[in-house]
C-alpha positions in Angstrom: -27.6 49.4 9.5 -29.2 45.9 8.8 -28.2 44.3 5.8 -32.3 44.3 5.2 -32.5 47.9 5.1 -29.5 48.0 2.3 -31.1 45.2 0.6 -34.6 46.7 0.7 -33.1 50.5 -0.6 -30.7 48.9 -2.8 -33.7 47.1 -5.0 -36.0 50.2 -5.1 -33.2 52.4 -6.2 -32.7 49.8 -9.0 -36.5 49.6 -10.2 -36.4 53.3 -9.5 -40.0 52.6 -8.3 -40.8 49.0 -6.3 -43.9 48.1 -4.0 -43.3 45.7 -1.4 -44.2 42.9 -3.2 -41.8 43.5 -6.2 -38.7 43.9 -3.4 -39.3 40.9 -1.7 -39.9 38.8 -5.3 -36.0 40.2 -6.1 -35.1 39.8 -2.9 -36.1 36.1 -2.8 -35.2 35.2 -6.2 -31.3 35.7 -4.9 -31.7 33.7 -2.0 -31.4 36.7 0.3 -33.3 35.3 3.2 -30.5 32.2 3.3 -27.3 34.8 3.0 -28.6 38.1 4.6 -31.5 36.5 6.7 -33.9 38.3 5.0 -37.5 37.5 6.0 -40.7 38.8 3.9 -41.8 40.6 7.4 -38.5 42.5 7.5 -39.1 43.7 3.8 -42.3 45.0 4.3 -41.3 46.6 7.8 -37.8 48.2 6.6 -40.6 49.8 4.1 -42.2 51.3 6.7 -39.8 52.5 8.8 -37.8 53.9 6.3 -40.4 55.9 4.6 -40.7 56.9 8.1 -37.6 58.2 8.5 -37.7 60.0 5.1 -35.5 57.3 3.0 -38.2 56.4 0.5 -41.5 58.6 0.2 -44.7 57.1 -1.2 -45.7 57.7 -4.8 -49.2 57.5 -5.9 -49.5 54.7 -8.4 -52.8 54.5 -10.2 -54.1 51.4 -12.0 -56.7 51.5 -13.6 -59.8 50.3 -11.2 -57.4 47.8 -9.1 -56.8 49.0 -5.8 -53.4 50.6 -5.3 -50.7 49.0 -3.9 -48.3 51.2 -2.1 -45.0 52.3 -4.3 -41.8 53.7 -3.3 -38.8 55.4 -4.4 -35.8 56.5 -2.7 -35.4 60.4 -1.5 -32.3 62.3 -1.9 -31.5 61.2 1.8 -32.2 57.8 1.0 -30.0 57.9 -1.7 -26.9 59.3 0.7 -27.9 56.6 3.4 -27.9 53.9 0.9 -24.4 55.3 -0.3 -23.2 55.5 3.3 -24.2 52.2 4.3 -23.2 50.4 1.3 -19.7 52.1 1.8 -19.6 51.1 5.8 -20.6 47.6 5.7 -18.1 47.0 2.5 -14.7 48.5 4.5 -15.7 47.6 8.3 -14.7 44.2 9.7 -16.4 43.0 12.9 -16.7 40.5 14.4 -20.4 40.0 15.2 -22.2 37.5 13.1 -24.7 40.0 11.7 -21.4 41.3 10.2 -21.4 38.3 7.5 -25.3 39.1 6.3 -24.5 43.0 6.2 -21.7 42.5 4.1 -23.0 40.1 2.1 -25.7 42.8 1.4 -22.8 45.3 0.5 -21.4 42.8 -2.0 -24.4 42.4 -3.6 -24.1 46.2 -4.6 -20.5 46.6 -5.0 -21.0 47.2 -9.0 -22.9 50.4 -7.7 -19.6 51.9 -6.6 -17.2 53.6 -9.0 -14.0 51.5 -9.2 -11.9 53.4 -7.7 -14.5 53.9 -4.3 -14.6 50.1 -4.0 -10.8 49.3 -4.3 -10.1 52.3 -1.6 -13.0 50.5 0.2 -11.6 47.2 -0.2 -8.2 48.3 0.8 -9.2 49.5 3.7 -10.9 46.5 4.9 -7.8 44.6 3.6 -5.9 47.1 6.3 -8.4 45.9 9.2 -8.1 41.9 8.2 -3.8 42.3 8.7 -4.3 43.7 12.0 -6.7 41.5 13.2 -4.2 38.5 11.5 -1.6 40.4 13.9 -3.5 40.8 17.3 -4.4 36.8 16.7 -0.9 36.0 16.2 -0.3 38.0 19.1 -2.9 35.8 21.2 -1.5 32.4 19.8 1.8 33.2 21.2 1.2 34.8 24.0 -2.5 33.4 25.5 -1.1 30.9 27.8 1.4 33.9 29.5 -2.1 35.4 29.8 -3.3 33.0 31.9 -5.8 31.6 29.3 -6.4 27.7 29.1 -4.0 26.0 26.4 -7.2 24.6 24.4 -8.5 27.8 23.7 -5.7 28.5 21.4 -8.0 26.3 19.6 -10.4 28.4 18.9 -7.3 32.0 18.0 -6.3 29.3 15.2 -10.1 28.7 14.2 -10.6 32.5 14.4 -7.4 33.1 12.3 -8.3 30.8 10.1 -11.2 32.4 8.7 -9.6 36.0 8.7 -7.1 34.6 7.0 -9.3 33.1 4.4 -11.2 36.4 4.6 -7.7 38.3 3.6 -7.7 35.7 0.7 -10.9 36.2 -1.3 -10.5 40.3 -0.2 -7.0 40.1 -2.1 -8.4 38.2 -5.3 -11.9 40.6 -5.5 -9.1 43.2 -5.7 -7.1 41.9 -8.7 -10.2 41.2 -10.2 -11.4 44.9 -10.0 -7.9 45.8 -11.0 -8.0 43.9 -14.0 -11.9 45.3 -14.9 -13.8 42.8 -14.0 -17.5 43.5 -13.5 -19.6 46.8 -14.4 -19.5 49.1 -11.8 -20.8 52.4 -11.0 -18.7 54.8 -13.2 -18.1 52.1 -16.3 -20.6 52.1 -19.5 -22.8 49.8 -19.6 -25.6 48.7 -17.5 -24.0 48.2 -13.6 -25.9 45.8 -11.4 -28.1 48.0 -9.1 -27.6 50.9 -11.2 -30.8 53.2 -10.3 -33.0 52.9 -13.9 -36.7 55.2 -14.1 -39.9 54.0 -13.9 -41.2 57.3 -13.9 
């Protein structure tokens, strides 16, 4: 999944009702299209393609004698997928560099996880970051037995580097759950993308 399509499901399931020009206003207003790449074309398409594929259905909206503009809300599918996703791009590490926007995208819904869902999630990707801290050890020591060229060791300790820094800021957003930080899903209280009714 795109962090897009989390983005995009992620702000109707908060407005509980959103048109395409209200998701891409909320998307903008954080700076999505600088952290997650988000583009107004990919807001409106993700729309379309996901009421296509029976995340979000169409609700009739009338206004008066202004023409109407074409709402959404999330289906119970939707509402899985979202959940899904959210937990996916949270726990995975890869290495990819669509991997940064999509969990960016997750972070920006963590508070609509229960506590405990996002530590176990966390943990696990805190599991993932110590091996790949290992197999890049591994490669430091051992890359020139492999036959690779001394400088690219270089690039292992550049690699390490940010995994390591990765581990870091994973470690502290734990504590920081652990000690109650933030709202989240299963706290009282209004949680950050927390689905409300417009209905």
């Amino acid at each position: 999944m795109s962090a897009v399509r989390l983005l995009v499901l992620g702000v109707v399931r908060m407005h509980g009702r959103a048109h395409g020009y209200v998701v891409r206003r909320e998307l903008l207003s954080w700076s999505a299209d600088k952290w997650a790449n988000v583009q107004p074309g990919s807001i409106y398409h993700a729309l379309k393609k996901m009421n296509a594929e029976g995340l979000l259905a169409h609700v009739d909206t009338a206004d008066g004698d202004r023409p109407d503009k074409v709402t959404y809300e999330l289906t119970a599918e939707g509402e899985r997928y979202f959940d899904q996703q959210l937990a996916t791009m949270l726990a995975e590490v890869r290495q990819d560099p669509s991997a940064n926007y999509a969990f960016a995208a997750a972070v920006a819904f963590l508070p609509a996880l229960t506590r405990a869902r996002a530590t176990s999630l966390l943990e696990y990707r805190l599991t993932q970051l110590k091996g790949e801290l290992a197999n890049l050890d591994v490669a430091l020591s051992e890359g020139e037995n492999w036959g690779h060229p001394r400088h690219v060791s270089a690039l292992y300790r550049f690699w390490r580097a940010h995994v390591e820094a990765d581990t870091t800021w994973t470690r502290d957003l734990l504590d920081r759950l652990g000690a109650g930080e933030y709202v989240m899903a299963d706290d009282a209280g209004n949680s950050f993308g927390r689905p409300t009714s417009n209905r």
